[in-house]
C-alpha positions as CSV (number, residue, x, y, z in Angstrom):
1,X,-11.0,15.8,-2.6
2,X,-11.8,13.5,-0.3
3,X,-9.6,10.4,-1.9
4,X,-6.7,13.3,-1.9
5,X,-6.3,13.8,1.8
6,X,-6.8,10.4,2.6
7,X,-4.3,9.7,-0.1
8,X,-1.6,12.1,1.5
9,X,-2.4,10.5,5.0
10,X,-1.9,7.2,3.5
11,X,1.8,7.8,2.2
12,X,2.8,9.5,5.6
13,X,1.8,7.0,7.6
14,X,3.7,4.5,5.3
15,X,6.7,6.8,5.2
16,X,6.7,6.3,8.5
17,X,6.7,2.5,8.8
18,X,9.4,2.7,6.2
19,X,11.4,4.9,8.6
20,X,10.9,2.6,11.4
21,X,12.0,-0.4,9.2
22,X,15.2,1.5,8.2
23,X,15.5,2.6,11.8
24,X,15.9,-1.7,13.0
25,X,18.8,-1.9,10.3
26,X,20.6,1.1,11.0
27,X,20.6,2.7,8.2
28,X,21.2,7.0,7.6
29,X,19.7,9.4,6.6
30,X,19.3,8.3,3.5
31,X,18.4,5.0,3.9
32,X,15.6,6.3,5.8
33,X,14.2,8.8,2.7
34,X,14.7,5.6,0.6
35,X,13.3,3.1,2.3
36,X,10.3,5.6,3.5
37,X,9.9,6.6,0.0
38,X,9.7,3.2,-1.4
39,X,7.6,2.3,1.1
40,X,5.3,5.4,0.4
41,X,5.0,5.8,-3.3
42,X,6.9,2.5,-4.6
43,X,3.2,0.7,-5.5
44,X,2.4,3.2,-7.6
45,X,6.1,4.1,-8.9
46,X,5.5,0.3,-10.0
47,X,2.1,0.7,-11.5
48,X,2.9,3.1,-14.0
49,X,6.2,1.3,-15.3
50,X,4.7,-1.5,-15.5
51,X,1.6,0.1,-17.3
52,X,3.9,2.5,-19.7
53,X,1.7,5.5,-17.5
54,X,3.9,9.0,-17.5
55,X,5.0,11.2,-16.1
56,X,5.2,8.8,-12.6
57,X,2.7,9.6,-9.6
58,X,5.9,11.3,-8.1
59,X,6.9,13.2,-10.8
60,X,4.0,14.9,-11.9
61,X,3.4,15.9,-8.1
62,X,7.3,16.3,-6.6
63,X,5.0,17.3,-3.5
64,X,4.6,13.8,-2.5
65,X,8.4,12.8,-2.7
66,X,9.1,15.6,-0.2
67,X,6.0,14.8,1.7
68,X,7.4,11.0,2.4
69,X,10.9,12.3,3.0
70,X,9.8,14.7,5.3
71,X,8.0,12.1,7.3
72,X,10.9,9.6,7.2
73,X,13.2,12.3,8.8
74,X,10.9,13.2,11.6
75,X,10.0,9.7,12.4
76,X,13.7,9.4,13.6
77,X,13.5,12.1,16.2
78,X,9.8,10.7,17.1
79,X,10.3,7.1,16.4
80,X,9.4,5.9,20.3
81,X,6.4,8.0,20.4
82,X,5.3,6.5,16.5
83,X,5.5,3.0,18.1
84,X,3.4,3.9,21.3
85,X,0.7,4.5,18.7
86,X,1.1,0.9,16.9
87,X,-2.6,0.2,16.9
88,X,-3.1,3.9,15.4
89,X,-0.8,2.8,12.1
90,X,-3.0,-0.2,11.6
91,X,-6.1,1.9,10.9
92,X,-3.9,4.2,8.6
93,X,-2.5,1.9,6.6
94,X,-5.9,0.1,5.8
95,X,-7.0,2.8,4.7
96,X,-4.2,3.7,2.7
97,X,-4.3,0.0,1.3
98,X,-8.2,1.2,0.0
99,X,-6.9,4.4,-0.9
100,X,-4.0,2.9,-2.9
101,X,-5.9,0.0,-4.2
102,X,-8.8,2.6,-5.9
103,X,-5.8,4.8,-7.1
104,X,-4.4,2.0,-8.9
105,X,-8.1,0.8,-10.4
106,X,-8.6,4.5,-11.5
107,X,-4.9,4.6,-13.2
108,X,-5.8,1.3,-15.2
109,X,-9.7,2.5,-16.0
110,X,-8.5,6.0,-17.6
111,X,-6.0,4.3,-19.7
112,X,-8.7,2.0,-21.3
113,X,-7.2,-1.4,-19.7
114,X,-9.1,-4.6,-19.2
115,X,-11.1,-5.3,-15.9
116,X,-7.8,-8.2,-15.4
117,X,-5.1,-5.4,-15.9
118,X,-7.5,-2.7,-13.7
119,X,-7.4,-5.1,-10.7
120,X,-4.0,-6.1,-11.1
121,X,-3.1,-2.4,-11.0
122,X,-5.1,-2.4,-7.7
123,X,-3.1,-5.2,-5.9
124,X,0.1,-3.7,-7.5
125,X,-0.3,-0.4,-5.9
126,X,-1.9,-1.1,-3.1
127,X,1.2,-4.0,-1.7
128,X,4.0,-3.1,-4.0
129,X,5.7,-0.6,-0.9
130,X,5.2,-2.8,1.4
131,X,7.3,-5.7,-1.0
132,X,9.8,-2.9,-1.1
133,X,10.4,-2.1,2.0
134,X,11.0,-5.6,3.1
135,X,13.2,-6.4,0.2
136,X,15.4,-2.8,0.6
137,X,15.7,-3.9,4.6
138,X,15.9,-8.1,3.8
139,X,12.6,-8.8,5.9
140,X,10.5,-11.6,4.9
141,X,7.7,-9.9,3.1
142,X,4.5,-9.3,5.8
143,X,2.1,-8.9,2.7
144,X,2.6,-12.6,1.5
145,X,2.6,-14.3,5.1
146,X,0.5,-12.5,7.8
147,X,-3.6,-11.2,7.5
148,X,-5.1,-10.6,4.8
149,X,-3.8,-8.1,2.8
150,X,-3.2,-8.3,-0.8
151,X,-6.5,-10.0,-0.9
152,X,-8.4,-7.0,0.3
153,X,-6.2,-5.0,-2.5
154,X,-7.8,-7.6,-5.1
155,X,-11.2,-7.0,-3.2
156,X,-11.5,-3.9,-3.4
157,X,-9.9,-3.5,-7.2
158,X,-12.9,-5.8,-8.0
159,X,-15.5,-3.8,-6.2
160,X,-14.4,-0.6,-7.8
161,X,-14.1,-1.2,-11.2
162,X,-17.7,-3.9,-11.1
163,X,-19.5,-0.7,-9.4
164,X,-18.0,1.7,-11.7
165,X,-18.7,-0.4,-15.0
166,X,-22.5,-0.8,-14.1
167,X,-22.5,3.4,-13.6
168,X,-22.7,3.5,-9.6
169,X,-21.4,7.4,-8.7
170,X,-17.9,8.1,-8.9
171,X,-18.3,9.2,-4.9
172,X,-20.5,6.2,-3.9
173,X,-18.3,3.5,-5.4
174,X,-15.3,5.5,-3.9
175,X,-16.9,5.4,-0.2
176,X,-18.4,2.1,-0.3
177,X,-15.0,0.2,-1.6
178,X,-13.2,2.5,1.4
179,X,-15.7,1.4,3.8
180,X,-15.6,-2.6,2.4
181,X,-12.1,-2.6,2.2
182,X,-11.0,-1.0,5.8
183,X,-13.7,-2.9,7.5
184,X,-12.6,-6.2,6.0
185,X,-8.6,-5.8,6.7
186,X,-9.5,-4.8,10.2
187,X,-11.6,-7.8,10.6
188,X,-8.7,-9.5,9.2
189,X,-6.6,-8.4,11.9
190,X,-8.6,-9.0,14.8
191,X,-9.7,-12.5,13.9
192,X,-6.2,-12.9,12.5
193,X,-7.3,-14.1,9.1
194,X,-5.4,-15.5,6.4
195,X,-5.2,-17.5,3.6
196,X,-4.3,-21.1,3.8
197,X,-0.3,-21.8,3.9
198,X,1.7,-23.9,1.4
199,X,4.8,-25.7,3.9
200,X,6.8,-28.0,1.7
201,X,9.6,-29.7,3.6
202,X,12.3,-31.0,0.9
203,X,12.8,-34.8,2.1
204,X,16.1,-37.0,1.4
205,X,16.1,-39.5,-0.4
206,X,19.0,-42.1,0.3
């Protein structure tokens, strides 16, 4: 129940950064459902392709398609008061990187998967909007170049299925990977961590 609310918390407030990033390129109405749907429900739209899982996340529950559009349309009549609350956003979307990222996991462990394919699941849908969004509006992907991110995804994908394997309560292994994971990307943002950069500067040879 609990994963369920924070689950549809987590897709509105990433609807609504999907909104906002469709807002800075101008795009209509449709643009913005697209972009906040992708943004929203893309990761896991991903997830189950790429696992063979059906019906999609979407299409079993239509409720969460008109849940992200609804949120994309009202984020254009509210969009100055959504970016007055920047710093609120942050704490959403950690937590719906968690949420995501133990989705994802759970997906993978139902279908019989390997613990590889289980955590891969867990990055996939925990950063896979975000990769959309950027890409639909040509921005230079955040998840691959800011704090950490994906890493937490991968983090907490590990923590979840290594607590779940040994028999740890379905509802303990949930909360502690939500508390692990949103205390780690917040500590992430504060002391601005990242991992190390690759810069390779293509020289001329004469």
């Amino acid at each position: 129940m609990l994963l369920s609310i924070l689950y549809i918390i987590g897709i509105t407030a990433e609807a609504m950064t999907g909104a906002l990033a469709a807002g800075k390129r101008h795009m209509d109405w449709f643009g913005v459902m697209l972009v906040a749907s992708a943004t929203a429900i893309g990761g896991g739209t991903v997830r189950d392709i790429l696992l063979g899982h059906y019906p999609l996340g979407w299409v079993a529950h239509p409720q969460y398609l008109v849940i992200t559009c609804v949120a994309g349309i009202l984020t254009t009549y509210f969009a100055r008061w959504v970016v007055r609350f920047h710093k609120v956003f942050i704490l959403l979307d950690a937590i719906g990187l968690i949420v995501f990222s133990i989705i994802g996991c759970q997906v993978a462990m139902t279908m019989g998967l390997s613990p590889i394919i289980c955590v891969v699941a867990a990055v996939v849908t925990g950063v896979f909007g975000g990769l959309l969004r950027d890409m639909i509006t040509r921005r230079k992907p955040m998840v691959l170049h800011k704090e950490l991110y994906a890493s937490v995804a991968f983090i907490a994908g590990i923590m979840y299925y290594a607590m779940s394997y040994i028999g740890v309560h379905p509802d303990v292994t949930t909360l502690i990977t939500l508390i692990t994971g949103f205390s780690l990307r917040m500590a992430a943002v504060y002391f601005c961590w990242s991992l190390p950069v690759f810069e390779f500067k293509e020289e001329s040879f004469h």
